[in-house]
C-alpha positions in Angstrom: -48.8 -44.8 -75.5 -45.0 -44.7 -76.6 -42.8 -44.1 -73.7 -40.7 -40.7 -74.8 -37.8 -38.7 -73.5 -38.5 -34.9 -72.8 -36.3 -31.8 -73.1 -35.5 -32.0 -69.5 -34.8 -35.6 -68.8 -32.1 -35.2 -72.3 -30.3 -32.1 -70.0 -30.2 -34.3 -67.3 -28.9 -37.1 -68.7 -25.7 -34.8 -70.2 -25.1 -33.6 -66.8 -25.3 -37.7 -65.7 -22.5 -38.3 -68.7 -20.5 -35.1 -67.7 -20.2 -36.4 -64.3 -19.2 -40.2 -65.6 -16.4 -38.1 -67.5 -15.3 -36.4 -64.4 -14.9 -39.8 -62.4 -13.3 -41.8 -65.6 -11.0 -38.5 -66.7 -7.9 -40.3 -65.5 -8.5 -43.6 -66.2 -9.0 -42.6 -69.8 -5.8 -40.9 -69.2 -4.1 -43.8 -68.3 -5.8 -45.9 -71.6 -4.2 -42.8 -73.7 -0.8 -42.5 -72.2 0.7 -46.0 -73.9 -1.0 -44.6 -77.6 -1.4 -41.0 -77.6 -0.8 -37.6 -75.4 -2.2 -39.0 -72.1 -4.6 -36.3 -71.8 -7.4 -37.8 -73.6 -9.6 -37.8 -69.9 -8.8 -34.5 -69.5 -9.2 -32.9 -72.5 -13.3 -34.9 -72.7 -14.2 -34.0 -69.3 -13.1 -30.0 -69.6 -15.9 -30.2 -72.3 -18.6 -31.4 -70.5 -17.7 -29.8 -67.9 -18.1 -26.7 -69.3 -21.3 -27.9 -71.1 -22.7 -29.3 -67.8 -22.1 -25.4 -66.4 -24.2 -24.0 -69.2 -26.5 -26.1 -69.4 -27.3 -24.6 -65.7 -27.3 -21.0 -66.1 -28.7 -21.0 -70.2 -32.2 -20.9 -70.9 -32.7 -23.8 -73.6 -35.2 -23.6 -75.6 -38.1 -26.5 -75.7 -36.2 -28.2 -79.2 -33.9 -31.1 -78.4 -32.4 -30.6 -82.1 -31.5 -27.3 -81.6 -29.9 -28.3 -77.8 -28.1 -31.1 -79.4 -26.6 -28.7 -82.5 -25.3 -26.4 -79.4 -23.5 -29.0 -77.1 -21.5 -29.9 -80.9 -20.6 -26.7 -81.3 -19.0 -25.9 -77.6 -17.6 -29.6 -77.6 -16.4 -28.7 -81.5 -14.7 -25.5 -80.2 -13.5 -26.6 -76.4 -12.5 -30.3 -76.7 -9.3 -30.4 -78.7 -8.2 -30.8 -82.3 -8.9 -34.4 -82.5 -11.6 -35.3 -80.1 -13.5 -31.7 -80.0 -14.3 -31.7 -84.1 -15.7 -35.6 -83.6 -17.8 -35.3 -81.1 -19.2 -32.5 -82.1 -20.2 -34.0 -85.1 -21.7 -37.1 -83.8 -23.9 -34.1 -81.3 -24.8 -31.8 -84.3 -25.7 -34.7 -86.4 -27.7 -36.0 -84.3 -29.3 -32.9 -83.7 -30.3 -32.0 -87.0 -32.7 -35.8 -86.9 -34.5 -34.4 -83.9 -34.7 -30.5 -85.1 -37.9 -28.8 -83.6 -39.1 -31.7 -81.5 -39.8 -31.4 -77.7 -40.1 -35.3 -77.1 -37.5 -38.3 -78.6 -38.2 -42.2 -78.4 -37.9 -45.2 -79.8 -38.6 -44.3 -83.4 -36.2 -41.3 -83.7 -33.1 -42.5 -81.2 -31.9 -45.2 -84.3 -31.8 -42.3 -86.8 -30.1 -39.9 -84.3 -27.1 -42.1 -83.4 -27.0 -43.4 -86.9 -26.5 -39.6 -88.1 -24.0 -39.2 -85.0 -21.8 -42.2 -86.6 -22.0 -41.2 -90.2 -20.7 -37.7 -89.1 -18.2 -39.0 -87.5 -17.0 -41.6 -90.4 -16.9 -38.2 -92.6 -15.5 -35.7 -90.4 -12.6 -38.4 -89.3 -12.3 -40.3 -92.7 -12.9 -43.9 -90.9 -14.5 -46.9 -90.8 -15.8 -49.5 -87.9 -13.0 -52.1 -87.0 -10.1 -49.0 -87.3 -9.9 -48.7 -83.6 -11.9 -45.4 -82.5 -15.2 -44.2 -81.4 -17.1 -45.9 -84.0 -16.4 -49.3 -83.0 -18.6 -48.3 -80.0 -20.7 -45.8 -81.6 -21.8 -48.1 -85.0 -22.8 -51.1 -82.3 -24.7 -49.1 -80.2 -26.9 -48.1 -83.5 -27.3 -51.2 -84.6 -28.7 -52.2 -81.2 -31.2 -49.6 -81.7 -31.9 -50.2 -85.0 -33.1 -54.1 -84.3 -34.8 -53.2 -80.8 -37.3 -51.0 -83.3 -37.7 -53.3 -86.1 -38.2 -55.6 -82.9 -40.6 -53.1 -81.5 -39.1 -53.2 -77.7 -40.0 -51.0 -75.1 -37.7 -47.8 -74.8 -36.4 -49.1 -71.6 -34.9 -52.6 -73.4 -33.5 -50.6 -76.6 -31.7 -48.6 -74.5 -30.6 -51.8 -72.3 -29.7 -53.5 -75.5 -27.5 -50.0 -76.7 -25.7 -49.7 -74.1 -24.5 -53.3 -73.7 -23.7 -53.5 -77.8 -21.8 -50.7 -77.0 -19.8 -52.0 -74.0 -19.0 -54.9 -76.1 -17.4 -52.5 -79.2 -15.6 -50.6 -76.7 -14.1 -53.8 -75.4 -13.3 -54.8 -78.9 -11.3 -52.5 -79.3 -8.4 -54.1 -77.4 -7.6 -56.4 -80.0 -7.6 -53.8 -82.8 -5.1 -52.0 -84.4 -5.0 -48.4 -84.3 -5.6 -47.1 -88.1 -6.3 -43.1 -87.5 -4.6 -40.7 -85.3 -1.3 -40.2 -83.8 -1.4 -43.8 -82.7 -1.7 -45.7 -85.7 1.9 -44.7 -86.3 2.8 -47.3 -83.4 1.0 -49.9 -85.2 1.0 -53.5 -83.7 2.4 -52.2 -80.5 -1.7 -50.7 -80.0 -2.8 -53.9 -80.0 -4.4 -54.7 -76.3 -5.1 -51.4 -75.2 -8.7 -49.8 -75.3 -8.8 -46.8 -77.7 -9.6 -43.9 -75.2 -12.3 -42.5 -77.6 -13.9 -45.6 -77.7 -14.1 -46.0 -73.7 -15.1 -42.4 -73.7 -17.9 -43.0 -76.0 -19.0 -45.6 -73.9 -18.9 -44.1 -70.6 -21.0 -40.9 -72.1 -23.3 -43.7 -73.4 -23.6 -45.5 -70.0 -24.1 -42.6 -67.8 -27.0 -41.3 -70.6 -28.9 -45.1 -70.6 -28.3 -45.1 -66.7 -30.1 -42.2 -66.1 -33.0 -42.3 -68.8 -33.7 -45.6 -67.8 -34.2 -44.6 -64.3 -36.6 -42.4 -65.3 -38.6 -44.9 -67.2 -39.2 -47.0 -64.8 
């Protein structure tokens, strides 16, 4: 039998993320001061945050698409200009993959993050290697990609994601910013993690943590 992720186990594992967010907000800060407003933590964690607090008092119905579509849209309306729109993309996206299903595993999670990352590259008009999200997100898909063709168990894809996704994150250092406010400081960007692509992570980290757990 394929091991699968339920409706209540995905809830659980935003709440894990949301609370990552709260412990990291000001060290994302800190990674956003030298290249943007400094308020990237912040500005992340309200979001979930505020997702985390409905996500306790709504009643959600039993379709992971249709919770996925909602988190985008309150982290698309509460999250900022710049970081709200994208990550509510990559949640809506992703969303629309899994529409109507109760359970997610191995053979939908490729598709789902894959959507994620293509919304993203529309919504923010860039590519893997310009020093944002993606360079953690696109990693992290690939992972999952192979650990199917591969046919892991769910517990080693999501292993393998979230360390693929570490490592973009961490490549980011030795990027150059190309999109946002900070690519106007050019070279100077160079050995600094991009906040959105720590976030990414960190949201990616606390979600493997906790579904793995669960697996066991």
């Amino acid at each position: 039998m394929k091991e699968k992720i339920n409706l209540s186990q995905v809830i659980e594992a935003i709440k894990a993320a949301a609370k990552k967010l709260d412990k990291e907000k000001r060290y994302l800060d800190r990674l956003d001061s030298p290249i943007g407003d400094g308020d990237h933590g912040r500005t992340i964690n309200n979001a979930f945050q505020k997702i985390s607090s409905l996500l306790e008092k709504d009643k959600v119905d039993n379709d992971i698409g249709r919770l996925l579509w909602g988190i985008g849209r309150t982290l698309a309306l509460s999250a900022g200009a710049a970081t709200g729109p994208l990550y509510g993309t990559a949640f809506m996206e992703a969303g629309k993959v899994v529409e109507g299903k109760s359970e997610i595993g191995l053979e939908e999670l490729p598709g789902m993050v894959k959507a994620a990352e293509e919304g993203i590259k529309r919504r923010g008009k860039a590519n893997v290697g310009e020093k944002t999200m993606l360079d953690t997100l696109h990693p992290a898909a690939e992972a999952l990609k192979d650990s199917l063709s591969k046919n892991l168990s769910l517990k080693d894809a999501l292993q393998n994601m979230k360390k693929a996704a570490k490592e973009g994150m961490e490549s980011t250092r030795d990027l150059i910013s190309q999109r946002g406010r900070s690519s106007r400081l050019g070279e100077r960007t160079k050995g600094h993690i991009d906040p959105g692509a720590a976030s990414c992570y960190f949201i990616i980290e606390a979600m493997v943590d906790f579904l793995i757990n669960k697996l066991v």
